[in-house]
C-alpha positions in Angstrom: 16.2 21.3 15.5 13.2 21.0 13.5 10.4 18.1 14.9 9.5 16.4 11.5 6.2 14.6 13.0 3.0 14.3 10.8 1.2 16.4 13.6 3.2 19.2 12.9 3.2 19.4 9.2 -0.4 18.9 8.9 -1.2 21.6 11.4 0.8 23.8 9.3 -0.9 23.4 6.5 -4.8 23.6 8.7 -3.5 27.0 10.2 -2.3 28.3 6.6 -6.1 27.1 4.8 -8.5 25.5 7.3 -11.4 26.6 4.6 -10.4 24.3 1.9 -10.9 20.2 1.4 -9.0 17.8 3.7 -11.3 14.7 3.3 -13.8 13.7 1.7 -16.0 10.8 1.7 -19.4 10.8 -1.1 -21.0 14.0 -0.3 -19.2 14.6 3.0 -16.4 17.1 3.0 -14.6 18.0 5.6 -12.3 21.0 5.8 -8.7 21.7 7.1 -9.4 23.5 10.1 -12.2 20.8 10.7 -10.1 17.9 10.2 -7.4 19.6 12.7 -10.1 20.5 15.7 -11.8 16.6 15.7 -8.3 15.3 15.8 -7.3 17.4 18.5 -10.1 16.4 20.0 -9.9 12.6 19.6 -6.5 12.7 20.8 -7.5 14.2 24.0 -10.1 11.2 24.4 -7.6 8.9 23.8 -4.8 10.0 26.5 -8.0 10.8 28.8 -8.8 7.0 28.6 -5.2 6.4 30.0 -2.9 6.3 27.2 0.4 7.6 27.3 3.7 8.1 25.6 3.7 5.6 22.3 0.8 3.8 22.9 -0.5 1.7 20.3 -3.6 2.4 18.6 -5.3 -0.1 16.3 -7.0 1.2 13.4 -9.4 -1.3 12.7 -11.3 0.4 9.8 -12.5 0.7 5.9 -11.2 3.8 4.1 -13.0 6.6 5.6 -12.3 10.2 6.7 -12.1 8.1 10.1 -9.0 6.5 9.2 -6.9 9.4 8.7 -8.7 11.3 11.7 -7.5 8.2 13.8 -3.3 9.1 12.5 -3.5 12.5 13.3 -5.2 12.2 16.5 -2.4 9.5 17.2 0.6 12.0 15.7 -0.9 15.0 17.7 -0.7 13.0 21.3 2.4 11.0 20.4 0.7 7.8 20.2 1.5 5.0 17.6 -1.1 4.2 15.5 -1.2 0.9 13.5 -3.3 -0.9 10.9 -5.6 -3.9 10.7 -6.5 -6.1 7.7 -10.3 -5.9 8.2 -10.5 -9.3 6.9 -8.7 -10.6 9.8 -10.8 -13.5 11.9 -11.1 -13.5 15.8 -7.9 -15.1 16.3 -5.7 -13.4 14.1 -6.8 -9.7 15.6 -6.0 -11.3 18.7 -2.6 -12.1 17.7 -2.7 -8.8 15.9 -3.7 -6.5 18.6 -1.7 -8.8 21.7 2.1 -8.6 19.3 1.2 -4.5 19.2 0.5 -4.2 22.5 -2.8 -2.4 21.5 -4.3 -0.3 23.9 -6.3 1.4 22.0 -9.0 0.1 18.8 -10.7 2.5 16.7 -12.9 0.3 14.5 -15.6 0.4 12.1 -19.4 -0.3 14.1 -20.2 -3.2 11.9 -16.8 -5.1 13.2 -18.4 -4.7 16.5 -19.3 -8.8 16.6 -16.3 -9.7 15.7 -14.6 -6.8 17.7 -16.9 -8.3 20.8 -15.8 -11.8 20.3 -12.3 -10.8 20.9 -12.5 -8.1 23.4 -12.3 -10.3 26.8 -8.3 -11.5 25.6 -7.1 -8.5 24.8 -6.7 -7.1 28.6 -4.4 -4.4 27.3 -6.8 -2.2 25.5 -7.5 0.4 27.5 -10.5 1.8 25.2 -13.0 0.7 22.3 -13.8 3.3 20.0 -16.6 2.4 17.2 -17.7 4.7 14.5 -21.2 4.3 13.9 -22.3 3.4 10.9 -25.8 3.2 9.4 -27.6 -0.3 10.5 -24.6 -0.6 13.0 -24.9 1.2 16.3 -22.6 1.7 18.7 -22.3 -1.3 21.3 -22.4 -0.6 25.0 -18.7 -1.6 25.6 -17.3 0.9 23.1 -17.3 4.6 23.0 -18.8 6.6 20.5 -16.4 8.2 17.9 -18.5 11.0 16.7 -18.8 11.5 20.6 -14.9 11.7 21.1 -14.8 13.7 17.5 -17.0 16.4 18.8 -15.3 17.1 21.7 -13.0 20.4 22.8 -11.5 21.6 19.5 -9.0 23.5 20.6 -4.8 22.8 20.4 -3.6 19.9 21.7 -0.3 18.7 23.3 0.1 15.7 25.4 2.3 16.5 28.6 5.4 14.4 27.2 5.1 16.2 23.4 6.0 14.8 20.5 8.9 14.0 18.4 10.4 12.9 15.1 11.3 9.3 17.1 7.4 8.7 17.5 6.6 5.7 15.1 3.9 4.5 12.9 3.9 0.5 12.9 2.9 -0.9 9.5 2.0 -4.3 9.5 2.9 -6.8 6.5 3.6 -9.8 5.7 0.0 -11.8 6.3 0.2 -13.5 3.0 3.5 -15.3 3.9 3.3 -15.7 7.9 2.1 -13.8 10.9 1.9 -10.4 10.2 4.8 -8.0 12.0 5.5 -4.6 12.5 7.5 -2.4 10.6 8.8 0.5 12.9 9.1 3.9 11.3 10.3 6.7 12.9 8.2 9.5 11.5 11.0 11.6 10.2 12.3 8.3 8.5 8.9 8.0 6.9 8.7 11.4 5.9 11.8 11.7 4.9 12.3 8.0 3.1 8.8 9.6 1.5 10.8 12.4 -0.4 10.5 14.9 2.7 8.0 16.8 1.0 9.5 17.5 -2.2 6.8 17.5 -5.5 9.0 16.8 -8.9 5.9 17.1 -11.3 6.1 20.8 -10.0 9.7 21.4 -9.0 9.4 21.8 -5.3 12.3 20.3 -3.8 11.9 19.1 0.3 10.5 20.9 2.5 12.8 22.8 5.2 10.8 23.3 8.0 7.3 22.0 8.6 5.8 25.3 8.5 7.0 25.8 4.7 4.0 23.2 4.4 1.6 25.7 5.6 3.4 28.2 3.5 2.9 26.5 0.2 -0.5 25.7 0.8 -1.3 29.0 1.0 0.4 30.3 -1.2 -1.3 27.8 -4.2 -4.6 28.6 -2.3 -3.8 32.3 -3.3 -2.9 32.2 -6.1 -6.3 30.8 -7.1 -4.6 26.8 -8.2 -6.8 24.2 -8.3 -6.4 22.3 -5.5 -5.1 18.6 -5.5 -7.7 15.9 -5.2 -6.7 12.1 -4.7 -8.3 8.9 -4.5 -6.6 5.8 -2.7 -8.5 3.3 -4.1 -6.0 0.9 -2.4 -6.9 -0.2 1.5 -5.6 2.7 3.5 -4.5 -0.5 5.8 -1.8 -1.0 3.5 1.4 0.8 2.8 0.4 2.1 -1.0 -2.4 3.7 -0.2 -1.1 5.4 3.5 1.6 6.5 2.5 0.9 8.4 -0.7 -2.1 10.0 0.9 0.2 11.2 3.4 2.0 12.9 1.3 -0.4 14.5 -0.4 -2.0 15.7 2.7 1.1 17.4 3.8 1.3 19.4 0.0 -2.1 21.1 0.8 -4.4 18.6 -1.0 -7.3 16.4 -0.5 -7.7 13.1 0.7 -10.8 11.7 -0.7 -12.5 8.0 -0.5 -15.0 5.8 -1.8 -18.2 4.8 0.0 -18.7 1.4 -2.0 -16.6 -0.8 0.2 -16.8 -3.1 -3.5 -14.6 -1.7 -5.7 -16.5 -0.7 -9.2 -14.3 1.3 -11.6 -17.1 2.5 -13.3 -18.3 4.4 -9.9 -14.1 5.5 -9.3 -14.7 7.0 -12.9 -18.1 8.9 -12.2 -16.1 10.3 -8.7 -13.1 11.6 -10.7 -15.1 13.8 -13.2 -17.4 14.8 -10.3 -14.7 16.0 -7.7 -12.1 16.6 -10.5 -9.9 14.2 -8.9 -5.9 14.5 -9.8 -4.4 10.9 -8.7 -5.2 7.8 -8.1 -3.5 5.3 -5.7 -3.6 1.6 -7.0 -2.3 -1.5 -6.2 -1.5 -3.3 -10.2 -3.7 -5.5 -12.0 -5.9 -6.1 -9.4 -7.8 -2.3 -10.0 -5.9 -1.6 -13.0 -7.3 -4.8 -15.1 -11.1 -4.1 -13.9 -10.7 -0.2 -14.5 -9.2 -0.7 -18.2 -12.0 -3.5 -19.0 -14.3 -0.6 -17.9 -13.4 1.9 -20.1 -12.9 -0.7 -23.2 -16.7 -1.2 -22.3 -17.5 2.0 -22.3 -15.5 4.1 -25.1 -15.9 7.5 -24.9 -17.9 8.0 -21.5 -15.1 9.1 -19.0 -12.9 12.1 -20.2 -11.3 12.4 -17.1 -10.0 15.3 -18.1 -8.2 16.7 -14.3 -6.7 13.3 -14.0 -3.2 13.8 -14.2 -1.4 10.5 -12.5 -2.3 6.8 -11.2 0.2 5.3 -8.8 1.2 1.6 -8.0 3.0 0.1 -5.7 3.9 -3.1 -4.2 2.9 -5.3 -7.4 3.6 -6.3 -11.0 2.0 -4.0 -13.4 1.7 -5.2 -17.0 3.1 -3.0 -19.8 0.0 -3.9 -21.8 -2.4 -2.9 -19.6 -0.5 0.7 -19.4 -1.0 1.1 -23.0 -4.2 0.2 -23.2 -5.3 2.8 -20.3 -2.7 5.1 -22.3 -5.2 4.3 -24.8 -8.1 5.6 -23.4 -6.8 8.4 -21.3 -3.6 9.7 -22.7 -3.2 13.2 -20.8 -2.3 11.0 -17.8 1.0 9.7 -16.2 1.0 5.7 -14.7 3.7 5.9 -12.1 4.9 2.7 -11.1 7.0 2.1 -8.1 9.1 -0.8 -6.4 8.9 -0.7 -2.8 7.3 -2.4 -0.1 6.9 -1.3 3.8 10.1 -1.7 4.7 11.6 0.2 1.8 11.0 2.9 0.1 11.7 4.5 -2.8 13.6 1.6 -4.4 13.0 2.5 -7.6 10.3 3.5 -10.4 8.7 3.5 -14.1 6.7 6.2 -15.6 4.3 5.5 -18.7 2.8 8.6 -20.6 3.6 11.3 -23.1 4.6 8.5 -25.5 6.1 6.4 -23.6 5.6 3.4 -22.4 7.1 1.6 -19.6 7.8 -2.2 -19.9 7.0 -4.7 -17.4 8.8 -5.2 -14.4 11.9 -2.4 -16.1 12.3 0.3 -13.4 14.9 3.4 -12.5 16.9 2.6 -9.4 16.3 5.4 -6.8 19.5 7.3 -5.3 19.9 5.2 -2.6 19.0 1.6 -3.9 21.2 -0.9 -5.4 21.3 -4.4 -5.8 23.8 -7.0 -3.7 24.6 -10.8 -4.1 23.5 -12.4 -0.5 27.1 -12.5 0.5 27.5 -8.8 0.0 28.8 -8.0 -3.2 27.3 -5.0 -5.6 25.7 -6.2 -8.8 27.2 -4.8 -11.8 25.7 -3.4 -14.3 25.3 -5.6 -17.3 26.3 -8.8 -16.0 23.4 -11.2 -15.5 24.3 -12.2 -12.4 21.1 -12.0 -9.8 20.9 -10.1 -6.9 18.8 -8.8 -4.2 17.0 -5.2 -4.5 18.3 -3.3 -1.2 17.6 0.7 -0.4 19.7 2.6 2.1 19.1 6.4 3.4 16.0 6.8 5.8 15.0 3.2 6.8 12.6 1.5 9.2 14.4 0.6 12.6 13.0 -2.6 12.3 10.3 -4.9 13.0 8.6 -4.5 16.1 9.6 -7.4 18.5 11.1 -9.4 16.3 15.0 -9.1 16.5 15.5 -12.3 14.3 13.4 -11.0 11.4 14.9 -7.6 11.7 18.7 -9.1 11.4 17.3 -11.1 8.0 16.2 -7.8 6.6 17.9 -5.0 7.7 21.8 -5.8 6.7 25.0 -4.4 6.8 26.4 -4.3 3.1 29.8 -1.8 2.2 29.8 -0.6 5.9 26.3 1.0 5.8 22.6 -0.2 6.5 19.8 -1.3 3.9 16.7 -2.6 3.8 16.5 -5.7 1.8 12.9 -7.0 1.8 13.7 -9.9 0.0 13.3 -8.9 -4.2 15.3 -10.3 -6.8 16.3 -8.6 -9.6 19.2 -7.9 -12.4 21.2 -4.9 -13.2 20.7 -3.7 -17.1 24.0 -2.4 -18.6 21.8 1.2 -18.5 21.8 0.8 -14.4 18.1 0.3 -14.9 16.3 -3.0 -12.9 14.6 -5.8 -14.2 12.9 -7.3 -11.3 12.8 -11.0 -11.2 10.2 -11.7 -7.9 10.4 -12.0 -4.4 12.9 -14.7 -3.2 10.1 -16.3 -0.7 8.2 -17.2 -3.5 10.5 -18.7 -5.7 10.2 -22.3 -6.8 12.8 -24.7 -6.8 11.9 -27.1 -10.4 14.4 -29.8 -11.1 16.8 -27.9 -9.2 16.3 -24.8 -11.2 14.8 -21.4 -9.1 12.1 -20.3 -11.0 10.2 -16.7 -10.0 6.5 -16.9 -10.4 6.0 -13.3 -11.5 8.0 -13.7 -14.6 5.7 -16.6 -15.5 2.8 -14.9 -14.7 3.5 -11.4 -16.7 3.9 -14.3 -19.5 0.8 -16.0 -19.5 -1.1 -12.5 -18.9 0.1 -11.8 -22.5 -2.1 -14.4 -23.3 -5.3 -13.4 -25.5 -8.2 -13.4 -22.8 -6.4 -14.1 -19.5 -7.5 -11.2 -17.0 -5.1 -12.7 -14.2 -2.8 -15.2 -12.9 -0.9 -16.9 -10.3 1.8 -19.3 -10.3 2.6 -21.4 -6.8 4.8 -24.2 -6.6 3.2 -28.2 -5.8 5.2 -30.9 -4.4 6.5 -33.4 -7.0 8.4 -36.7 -6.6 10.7 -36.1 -9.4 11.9 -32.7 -9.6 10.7 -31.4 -6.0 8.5 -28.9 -6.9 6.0 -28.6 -10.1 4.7 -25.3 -11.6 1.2 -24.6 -11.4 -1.0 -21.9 -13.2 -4.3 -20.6 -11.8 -5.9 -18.3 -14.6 -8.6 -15.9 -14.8 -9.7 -16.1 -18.7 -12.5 -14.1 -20.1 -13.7 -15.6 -23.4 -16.2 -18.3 -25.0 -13.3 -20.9 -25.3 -10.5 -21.8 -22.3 -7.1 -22.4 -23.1 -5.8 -25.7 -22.5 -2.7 -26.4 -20.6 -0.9 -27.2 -24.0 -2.3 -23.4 -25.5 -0.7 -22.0 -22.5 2.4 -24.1 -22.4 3.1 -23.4 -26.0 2.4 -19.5 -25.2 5.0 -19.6 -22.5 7.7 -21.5 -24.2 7.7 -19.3 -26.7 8.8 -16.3 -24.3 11.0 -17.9 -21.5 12.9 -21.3 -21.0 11.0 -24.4 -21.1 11.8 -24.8 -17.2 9.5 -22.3 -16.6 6.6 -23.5 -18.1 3.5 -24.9 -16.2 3.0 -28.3 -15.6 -0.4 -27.8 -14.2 -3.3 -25.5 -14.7 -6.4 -24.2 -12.6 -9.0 -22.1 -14.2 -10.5 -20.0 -11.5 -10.5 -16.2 -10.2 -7.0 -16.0 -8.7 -6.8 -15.3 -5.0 -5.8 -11.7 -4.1 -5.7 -9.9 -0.6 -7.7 -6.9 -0.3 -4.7 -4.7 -0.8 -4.6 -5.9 -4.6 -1.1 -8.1 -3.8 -1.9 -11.8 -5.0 -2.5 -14.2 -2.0 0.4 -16.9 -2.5 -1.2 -19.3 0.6 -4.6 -19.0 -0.8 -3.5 -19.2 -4.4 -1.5 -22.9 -3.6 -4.7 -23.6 -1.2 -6.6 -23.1 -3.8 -4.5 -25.0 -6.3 -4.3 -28.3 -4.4 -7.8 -28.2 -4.0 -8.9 -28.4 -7.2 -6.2 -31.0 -8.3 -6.4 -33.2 -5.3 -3.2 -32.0 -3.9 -2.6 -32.9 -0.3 -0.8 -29.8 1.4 
C-alpha cells in the first residue's frame, strides 16, 4: 500500500532533480538535493534531542526557507510539526505551545526575548532551536539551526518510520477564541489537496509518490520552465502552507520575501526578476495594496510569466479582480472557499474574459450545503444553509472532543466538515456565500452577515476596506457598525454610506454607526473581528 507522507513525495522529486530550485529567499537559492540533505539532517537533531514518534514541533517563524525546512525535517522523522502566529504575546505561546504538547520550537532568533520569557513554563520542550538572523544571535539556551542544518546529510529514517496517519496540526481560530488544532492525517491533506493532480496542465492525481519524481524530471527534460511561486500569505496560515505544498510536490519552487512588511511594489520587482508563476494571497488585504500599486504605476510591471494569483479564506471583491484584470490580463485570479478544516469547498476563476462576481463560487465534488437539522439545500430555493465538504477530512481538533462534535457532523449517513459558512444554493448549483455564522449579528431580531455589508460599502467610491461588527443596543439588541478605510480629500458621512447601502441590500442591513480608521486585520490577511469591535467601542465610547 502506497505511504502518502510529504517526506516521501518530496524525496521523490529531490532524487529525480536535486540541481534545480526548491527555495528561495532574495538571493539565496537553495536546490532540491540541498533542501533534502539539511532536512535529513535537522530531523536527526531533532529525534537526537529525544523526540519520538508524533512529537510536536512548533514552528515559530516568518516565511523563510526555514519554515519549510522545519516540515520536512518533521515529515522525514514522523514528527508533527505545527504553526505559530508570530504575533502571539508570552501568554498566548504558552497556551499555544502547552495545548500542543510542544516539545520541540524552531523559532526565528529575534523571538528569542519573547521565546526566553516563556521558556521556564513550557517543561515539555525538549529542545530550542533559533535561526540566527542578522542583529539577532543565537541565545545560550537554544541550539543553532544552521548548526543542526549542516549536519550528516545523508537518508534519514526514524526507527518507528513513517506513515500516511502522521499529522500536521494547523492552528485557527485566534480571531474568535483560543486557537485549536486541526488534525490532518497527511494523506487526508494530500489527498483533500487534489492528491497531486494539476488541471491547468491536465495531470490528473498522482499514483504513487514516486510518479512525483517522475514528472519532475521529466518537465526538467524536456527543457519547461520550471514553476516559481510566491506565498505572500503567512506560511503560519492554511493559504499559504498548503498551496506551497503542493507546488513543492509538482517539481516547483517555493520562493519568499525578505521584507517581513509587505510592499507590492517589491512582490512586483521579485516576479519579473525570478519569473515567478503564482502567487498565494489572502483577499483584499494584498490584493487592494497590489492593485493601488499598479494603478500608481501604469505600465511598469509586465509580469509577463505570471500566470495565476490564489485566495483563500476571505472575501475577494469582483471589482478589484477587474481592475488587476485590467492591468495584467494574461493572468488567472483563482478564488477559493475553504478554511483549515475544509478543503476544496468550492471556487471562482476570473480571467480570459471573465469575470467572477463576489462571493459566487463552483461547489467542489464533494461539498454541498445542509440546513442545521440536516437537510440538503436545494437548488434555487432561498432557503439558507451551511457550506459542508465531505471526502478527505481532518480527524478533528486536537484535544478538543466538544469542538470537534460541533464541526465535524453526520449528515445523509456520511461525515463533513462544516466550519461554520453560510451560504445559498443558485438554481445553477453554484454558491453565493452569505458569511460565517459566528459572526453574524442579530438586529431587531433579523441575522444580518457582515461580509455582505461589507462587499457593499467597498463598492463605495474611495473606500479601500471595511469591517462591520455588531454593538450592544437597548432596542433592537445589537446595532451595526461600519469601520472604513477611505482614501480621498473628502470622508463619507454616515448618511453617504447609509444611502450607498440601502440602495443595494435591505434597509436592515444598513449601519447605524460608523468609524473611520484602518480596519483591523490579522497578519494572515483575514479581518480581525475582536479587534475590529475593540476598536469600534473605542472610538464611540462603547463599553464592551
Amino acid at each position: 500500500m502506497e505511504v502518502w507522507n510529504y517526506a516521501n513525495l518530496w524525496e521523490a522529486v529531490a532524487a529525480a532533480t536535486p540541481d534545480r530550485p526548491a527555495l528561495i529567499h532574495g538571493e539565496r537559492v537553495i536546490n532540491w538535493g540541498e533542501f533534502d540533505a539539511r532536512a535529513n539532517a535537522l530531523a536527526r537533531g531533532l529525534v537526537a534531542a529525544g523526540l519520538s514518534h508524533q512529537s510536536k514541533v512548533a514552528a515559530y517563524l516568518y516565511n523563510a526557507p526555514e519554515y519549510i525546512e522545519t516540515y520536512y525535517a518533521a515529515f522525514k522523522a514522523g514528527l508533527a510539526p505545527f504553526n505559530t502566529n508570530y504575533r502571539y504575546s508570552g501568554d498566548e505561546l504558552v497556551y499555544l505551545f502547552d495545548n500542543a504538547d510542544a516539545e520541540a520550537v524552531v523559532f526565528h532568533a529575534s523571538f528569542a526575548e519573547t521565546a526566553a520569557s516563556v521558556r521556564g513554563r513550557l517543561p515539555k520542550v525538549k529542545i530550542w532551536v533559533a535561526v540566527p538572523e542578522e542583529g539577532h544571535p543565537v541565545p545560550d539556551w537554544a541550539v543553532s539551526y544552521d548548526d543542526l542544518a549542516a549536519g550528516d546529510p545523508s537518508a534519514f529514517q526514524a526507527p518507528w518510520g513513517r506513515s500516511a496517519d502522521d499529522l500536521l496540526l494547523m492552528y485557527t481560530g485566534g480571531t474568535t477564541g483560543m486557537p485549536k488544532g486541526v488534525m490532518w492525517r497527511q494523506e487526508d491533506l494530500f489527498k483533500g489537496l487534489g492528491g497531486g493532480a494539476n488541471l491547468l496542465l491536465g495531470l490528473p492525481p498522482l499514483e504513487t509518490c514516486a510518479e512525483a519524481g517522475e514528472r519532475a524530471r521529466a518537465n526538467a527534460a524536456a527543457g519547461a520552465e520550471q514553476s516559481i511561486t510566491i506565498p505572500v500569505a503567512p506560511l503560519m496560515h492554511a493559504t499559504g502552507q498548503f498551496i506551497s505544498f503542493g507546488q513543492l510536490v509538482g517539481g516547483g519552487a517555493v520562493a519568499t520575501l525578505p521584507s517581513r512588511k509587505f510592499d507590492p511594489a517589491t512582490l512586483f520587482d521579485e516576479v519579473e526578476r525570478l519569473g515567478v508563476s503564482g502567487l498565494i494571497i489572502v483577499g483584499l488585504a494584498f490584493a487592494a495594496p497590489m492593485l493601488e500599486c499598479l494603478e500608481a504605476h501604469p505600465g511598469r510591471w509586465t509580469m509577463p510569466s505570471l500566470k495565476r494569483i490564489v485566495s483563500s479564506g476571505t472575501m475577494w471583491s469582483a471589482e478589484n479582480k477587474q481592475g488587476l484584470l485590467k492591468h495584467l490580463p494574461h493572468i488567472m485570479l483563482m478564488d477559493s472557499l475553504g478554511s483549515s478544516e475544509a478543503l476544496g469547498l468550492a471556487s471562482s476563476a476570473s480571467g480570459g474574459g471573465v469575470s467572477a462576481a463576489t462571493a459566487k463560487f463552483t461547489a467542489g465534488p464533494n461539498a454541498a450545503v445542509f440546513t442545521e437539522d440536516g437537510r440538503r439545500v436545494a437548488a434555487g430555493s432561498g432557503e439558507r444553509g451551511l457550506v459542508a465538504v465531505g471526502g478527505h477530512t481532518p480527524l478533528g481538533y486536537y484535544k478538543d472532543e466538544e469542538k470537534t462534535a460541533k464541526t465535524f457532523r453526520i449528515f445523509e449517513g456520511k461525515r463533513w466538515s462544516v466550519p461554520g459558512d453560510w451560504a445559498t444554493v443558485e438554481a445553477d448549483g453554484n454558491i453565493t456565500l452569505l458569511g460565517r455564522g459566528s459572526q453574524v449579528i442579530n438586529t431587531g431580531g433579523e441575522k444580518v452577515f457582515p461580509e455582505e455589508v461589507e462587499e457593499a460599502l467597498k463598492r463605495f467610491a474611495g473606500v479601500r476596506d471595511a469591517a462591520v461588527v455588531g454593538l450592544p443596543d437597548p432596542r433592537f439588541g445589537e446595532r451595526i457598525c461600519a469601520v472604513v478605510d477611505f482614501q480621498g480629500d473628502t470622508p463619507p458621512s454616515l448618511a453617504d454610506l447609509q444611502a450607498h447601502v440601502k440602495s443595494l441590500l435591505a434597509d436592515y442591513k444598513v449601519p447605524r454607526e460608523l468609524v473611520l480608521a484602518e480596519v483591523v486585520r490579522a497578519p494572515n490577511g483575514k479581518l480581525d473581528y475582536k479587534g475590529v469591535r475593540a476598536q469600534a467601542q473605542a472610538a464611540l465610547g462603547v463599553k464592551a
